[in-house]
C-alpha positions as CSV (number, residue, x, y, z in Angstrom):
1,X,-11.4,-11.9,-12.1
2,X,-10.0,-8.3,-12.6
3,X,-12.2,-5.1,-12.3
4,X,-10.5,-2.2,-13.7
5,X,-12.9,0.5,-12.1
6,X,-11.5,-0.3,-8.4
7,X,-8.3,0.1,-7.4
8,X,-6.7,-3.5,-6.5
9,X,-3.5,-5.1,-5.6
10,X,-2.7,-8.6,-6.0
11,X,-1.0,-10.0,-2.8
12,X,-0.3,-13.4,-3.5
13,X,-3.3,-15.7,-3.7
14,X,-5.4,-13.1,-2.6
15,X,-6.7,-9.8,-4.6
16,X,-7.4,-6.7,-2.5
17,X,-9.8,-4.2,-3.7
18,X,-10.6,-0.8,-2.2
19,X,-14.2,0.3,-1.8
20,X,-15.4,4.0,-1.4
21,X,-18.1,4.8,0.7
22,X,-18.1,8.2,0.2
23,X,-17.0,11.2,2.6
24,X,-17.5,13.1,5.4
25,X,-16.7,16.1,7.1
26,X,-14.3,17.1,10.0
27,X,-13.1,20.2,10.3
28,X,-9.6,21.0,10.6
29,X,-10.6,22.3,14.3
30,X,-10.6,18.5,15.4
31,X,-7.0,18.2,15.3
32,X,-4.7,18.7,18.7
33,X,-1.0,19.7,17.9
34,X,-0.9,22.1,15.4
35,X,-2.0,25.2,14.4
36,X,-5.3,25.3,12.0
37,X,-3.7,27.0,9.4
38,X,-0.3,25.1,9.3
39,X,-2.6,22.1,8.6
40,X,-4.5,23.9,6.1
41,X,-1.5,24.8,4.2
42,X,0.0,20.9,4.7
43,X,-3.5,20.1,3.0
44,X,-3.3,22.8,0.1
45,X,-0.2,21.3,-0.4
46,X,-0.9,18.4,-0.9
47,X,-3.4,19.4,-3.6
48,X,-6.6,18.6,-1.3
49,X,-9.2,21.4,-2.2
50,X,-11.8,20.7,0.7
51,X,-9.2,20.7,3.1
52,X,-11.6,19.6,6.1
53,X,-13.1,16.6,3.9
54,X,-12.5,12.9,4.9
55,X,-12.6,10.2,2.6
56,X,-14.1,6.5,4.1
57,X,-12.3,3.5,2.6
58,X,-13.7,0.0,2.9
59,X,-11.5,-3.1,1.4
60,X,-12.9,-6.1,-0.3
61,X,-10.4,-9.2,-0.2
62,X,-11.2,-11.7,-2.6
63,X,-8.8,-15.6,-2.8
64,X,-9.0,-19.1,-1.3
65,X,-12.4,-19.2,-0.9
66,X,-13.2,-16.6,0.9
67,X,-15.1,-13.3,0.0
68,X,-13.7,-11.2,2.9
69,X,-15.1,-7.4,3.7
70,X,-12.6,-4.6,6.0
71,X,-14.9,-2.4,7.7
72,X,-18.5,-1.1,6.5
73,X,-18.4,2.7,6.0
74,X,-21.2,4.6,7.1
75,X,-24.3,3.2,6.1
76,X,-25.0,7.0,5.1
77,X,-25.6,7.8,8.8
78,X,-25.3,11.6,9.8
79,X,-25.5,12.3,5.8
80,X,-22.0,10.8,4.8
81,X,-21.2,7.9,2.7
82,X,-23.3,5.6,2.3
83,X,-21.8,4.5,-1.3
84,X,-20.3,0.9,-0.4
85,X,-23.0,-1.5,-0.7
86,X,-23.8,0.1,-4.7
87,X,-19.6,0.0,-5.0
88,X,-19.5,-3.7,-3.7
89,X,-22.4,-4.7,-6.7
90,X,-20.3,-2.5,-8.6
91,X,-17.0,-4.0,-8.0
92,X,-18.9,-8.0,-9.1
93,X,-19.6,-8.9,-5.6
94,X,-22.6,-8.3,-3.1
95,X,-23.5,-8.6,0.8
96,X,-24.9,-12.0,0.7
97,X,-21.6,-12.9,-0.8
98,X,-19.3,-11.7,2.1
99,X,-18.5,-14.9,4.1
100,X,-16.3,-12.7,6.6
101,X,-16.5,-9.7,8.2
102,X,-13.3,-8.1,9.9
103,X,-13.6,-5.1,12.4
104,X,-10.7,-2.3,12.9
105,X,-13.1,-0.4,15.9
106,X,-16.3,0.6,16.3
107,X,-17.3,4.3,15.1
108,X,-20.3,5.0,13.0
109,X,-18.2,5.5,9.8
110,X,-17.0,1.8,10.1
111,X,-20.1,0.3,11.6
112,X,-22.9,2.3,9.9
113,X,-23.1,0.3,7.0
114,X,-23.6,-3.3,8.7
115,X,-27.4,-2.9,9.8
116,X,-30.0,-2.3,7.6
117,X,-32.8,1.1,8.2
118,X,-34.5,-2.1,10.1
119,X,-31.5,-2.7,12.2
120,X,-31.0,-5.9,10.6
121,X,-27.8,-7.5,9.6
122,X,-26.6,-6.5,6.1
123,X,-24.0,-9.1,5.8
124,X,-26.0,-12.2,7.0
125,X,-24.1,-15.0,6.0
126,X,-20.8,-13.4,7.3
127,X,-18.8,-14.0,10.6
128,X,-17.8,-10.8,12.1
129,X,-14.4,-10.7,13.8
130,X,-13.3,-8.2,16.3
131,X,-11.0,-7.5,19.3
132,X,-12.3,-8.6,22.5
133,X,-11.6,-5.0,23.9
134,X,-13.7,-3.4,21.4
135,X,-16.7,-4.9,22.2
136,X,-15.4,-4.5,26.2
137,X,-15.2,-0.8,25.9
138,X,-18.9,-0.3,23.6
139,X,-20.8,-2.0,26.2
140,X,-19.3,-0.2,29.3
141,X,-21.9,2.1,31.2
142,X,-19.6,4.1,32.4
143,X,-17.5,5.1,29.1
144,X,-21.1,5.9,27.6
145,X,-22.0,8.1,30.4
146,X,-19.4,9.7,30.3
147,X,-19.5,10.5,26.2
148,X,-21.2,13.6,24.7
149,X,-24.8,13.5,23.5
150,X,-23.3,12.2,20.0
151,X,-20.9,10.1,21.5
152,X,-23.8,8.5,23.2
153,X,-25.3,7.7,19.8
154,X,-22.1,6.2,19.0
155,X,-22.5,3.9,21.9
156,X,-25.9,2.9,21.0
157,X,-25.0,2.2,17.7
158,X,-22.4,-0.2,18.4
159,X,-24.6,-2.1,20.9
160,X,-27.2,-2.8,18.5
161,X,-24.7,-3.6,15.8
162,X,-23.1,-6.2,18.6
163,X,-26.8,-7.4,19.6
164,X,-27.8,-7.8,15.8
165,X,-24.6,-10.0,15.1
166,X,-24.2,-11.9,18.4
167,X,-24.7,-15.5,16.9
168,X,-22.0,-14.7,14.1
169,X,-19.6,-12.8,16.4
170,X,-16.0,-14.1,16.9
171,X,-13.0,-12.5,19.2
172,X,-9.9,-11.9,17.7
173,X,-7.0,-14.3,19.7
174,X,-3.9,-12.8,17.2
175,X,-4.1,-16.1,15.4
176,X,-5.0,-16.4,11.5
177,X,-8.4,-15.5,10.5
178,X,-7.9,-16.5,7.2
179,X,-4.6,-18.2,5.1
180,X,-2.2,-15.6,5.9
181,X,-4.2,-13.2,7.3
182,X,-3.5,-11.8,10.9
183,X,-5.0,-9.1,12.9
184,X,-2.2,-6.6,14.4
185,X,-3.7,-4.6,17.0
186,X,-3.3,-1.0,17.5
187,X,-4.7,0.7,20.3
188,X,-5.1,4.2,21.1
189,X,-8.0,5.6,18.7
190,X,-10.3,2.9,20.5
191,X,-9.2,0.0,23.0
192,X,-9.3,-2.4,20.3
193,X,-8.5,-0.4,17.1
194,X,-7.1,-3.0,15.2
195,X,-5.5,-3.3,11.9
196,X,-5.0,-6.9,9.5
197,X,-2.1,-7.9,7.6
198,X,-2.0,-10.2,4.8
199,X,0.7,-12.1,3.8
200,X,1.3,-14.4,0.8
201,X,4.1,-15.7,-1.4
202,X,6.3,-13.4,-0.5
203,X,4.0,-10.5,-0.7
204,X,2.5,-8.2,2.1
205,X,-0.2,-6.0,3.0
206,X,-1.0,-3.9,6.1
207,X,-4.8,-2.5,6.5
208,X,-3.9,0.1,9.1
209,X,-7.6,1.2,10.1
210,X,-7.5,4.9,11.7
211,X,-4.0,5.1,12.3
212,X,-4.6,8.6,10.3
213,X,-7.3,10.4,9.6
214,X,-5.5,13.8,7.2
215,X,-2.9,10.8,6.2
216,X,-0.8,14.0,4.7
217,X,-0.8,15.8,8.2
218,X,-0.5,13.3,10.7
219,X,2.1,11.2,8.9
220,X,4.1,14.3,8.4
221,X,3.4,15.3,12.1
222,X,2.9,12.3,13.8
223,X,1.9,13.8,17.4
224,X,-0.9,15.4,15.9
225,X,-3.6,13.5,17.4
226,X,-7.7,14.1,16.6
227,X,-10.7,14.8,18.9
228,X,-11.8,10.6,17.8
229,X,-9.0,8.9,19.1
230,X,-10.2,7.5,22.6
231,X,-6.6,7.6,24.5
232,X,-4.7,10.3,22.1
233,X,-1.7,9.6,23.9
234,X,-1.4,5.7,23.3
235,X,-2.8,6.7,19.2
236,X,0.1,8.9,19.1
237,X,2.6,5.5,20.6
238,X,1.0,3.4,17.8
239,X,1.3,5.7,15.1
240,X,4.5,6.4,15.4
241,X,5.7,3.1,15.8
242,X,3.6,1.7,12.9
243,X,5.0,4.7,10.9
244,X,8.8,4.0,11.6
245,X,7.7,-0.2,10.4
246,X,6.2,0.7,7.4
247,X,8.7,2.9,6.2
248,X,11.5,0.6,6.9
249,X,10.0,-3.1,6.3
250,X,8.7,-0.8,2.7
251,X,4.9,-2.3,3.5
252,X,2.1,-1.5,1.0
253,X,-0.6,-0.1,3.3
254,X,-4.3,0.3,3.1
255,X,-5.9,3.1,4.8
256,X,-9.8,3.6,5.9
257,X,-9.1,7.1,5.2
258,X,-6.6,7.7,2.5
259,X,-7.5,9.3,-0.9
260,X,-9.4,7.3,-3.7
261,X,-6.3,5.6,-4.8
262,X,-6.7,3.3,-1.4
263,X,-3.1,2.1,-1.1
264,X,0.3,3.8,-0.5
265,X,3.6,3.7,1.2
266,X,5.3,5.7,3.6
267,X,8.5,7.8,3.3
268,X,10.5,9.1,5.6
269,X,10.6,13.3,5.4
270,X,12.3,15.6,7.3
271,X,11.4,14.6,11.2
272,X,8.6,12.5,9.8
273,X,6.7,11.4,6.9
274,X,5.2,11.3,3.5
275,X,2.0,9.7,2.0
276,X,3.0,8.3,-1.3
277,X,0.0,6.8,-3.3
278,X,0.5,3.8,-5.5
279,X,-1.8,3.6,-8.2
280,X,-3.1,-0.2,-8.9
């Protein structure tokens, strides 16, 4: 079944659909590499009015059997998002529906949405699937003690989000999670950032997670790293490599936050790149 208010792309038997949770904001300041207003202007250019505004993606996979969910925005935590569980009714599905959960990392805008105000599991009849390092790195004392008060928070969250799913948890070992779907791990913003690509008659999809955050600035300057990324040094590695792939191999990638249109390729530009959108 088609619904034309989403954004989708058929990859082979399966059909993926973005899901909005909303925004946030982040101020330009947050970025390490260039000058504020060079990334203003690369935002203005771009035609983004709010130049410090991120959007929060979410993707709904739908084929085979399955009812598959990528990542679970905010939850409306700290006054952003918050818009994917009325978006997943929206787009003909619902929570009790989702029969698989799969994790890129663990920060509040991709995590917030999984517990309810009682700190109980949204999705309850799903299996949540993440990297083994992920989970490692949340429940370290010593990374939280080291964190900011917020950061802190962060770390709190993710326990309880681990604690509240523990029965329904499973590691990622780099083997299928579902018909032609892998995970493709991508450190650097976290230990266990990972992204999922599908695969299917002849068709492919990469769901990149962070690897940007301004997809306009950082894929036209891809050192430019952002106060998030745990090990900015290893995010800028990834993203550069993962860049060069897409642009060559011509994948159709799906970003957490990318504009509304959810899906794009990327074009090599002058000594890096370019976000092209690709409407559905």
């Amino acid at each position: 079944m088609s619904y034309p208010s989403f954004a989708s792309h058929q990859i082979g038997d399966y059909q993926v659909t973005v899901l909005s949770d909303g925004n946030m904001s982040a101020s330009l300041e947050l970025l390490c590499g260039i000058d504020i207003a060079e990334a203003g202007e690369i935002q203005r250019n771009a035609g983004i009015a709010e130049p410090g505004n991120i959007h929060i993606n979410c993707y709904l996979i739908r084929g085979v059997g399955r009812t598959i969910l990528v990542d679970a925005g905010t939850g409306g935590l700290n006054n952003a998002g918050g818009k994917l569980k009325e978006n997943l009714y929206a787009a003909g599905s619902s929570p009790e529906e989702i029969d698989t959960l799969l994790l890129t990392h663990g920060h509040p805008d991709h995590i917030g949405g999984l517990l309810d105000i009682e700190g109980r599991p949204v999705f309850k009849n799903a299996t949540l699937h993440l990297n083994a390092l992920e989970a490692k790195y949340w429940r370290n004392d010593t990374w939280q003690k080291q964190a900011s008060e917020r950061g802190q928070r962060n770390f709190a969250l993710a326990r309880r989000t681990l604690d509240a799913y523990e029965k329904s948890v499973s590691f990622l070992d780099g083997n299928e999670i579902a018909k032609g779907i892998h995970p493709v791990w991508l450190p650097g913003h976290t230990p266990g950032h990972t992204g999922f690509r599908i695969e299917s008659d002849n068709k492919s999809l990469v769901i990149w997670g962070d690897i940007v955050h301004f997809p306009h600035i950082q894929s036209a300057q891809p050192a430019v790293s952002i106060a998030f990324d745990c090990d900015p040094v290893q995010a800028e590695v990834t993203r550069k490599k993962i860049l060069e792939q897409a642009a060559r191999e011509k994948w159709l990638i799906a970003g957490m936050h990318f504009a509304r249109p959810g899906f794009a390729h990327v074009i090599p530009e002058n000594d890096g790149y370019r976000i092209a959108y690709v409407e559905a």
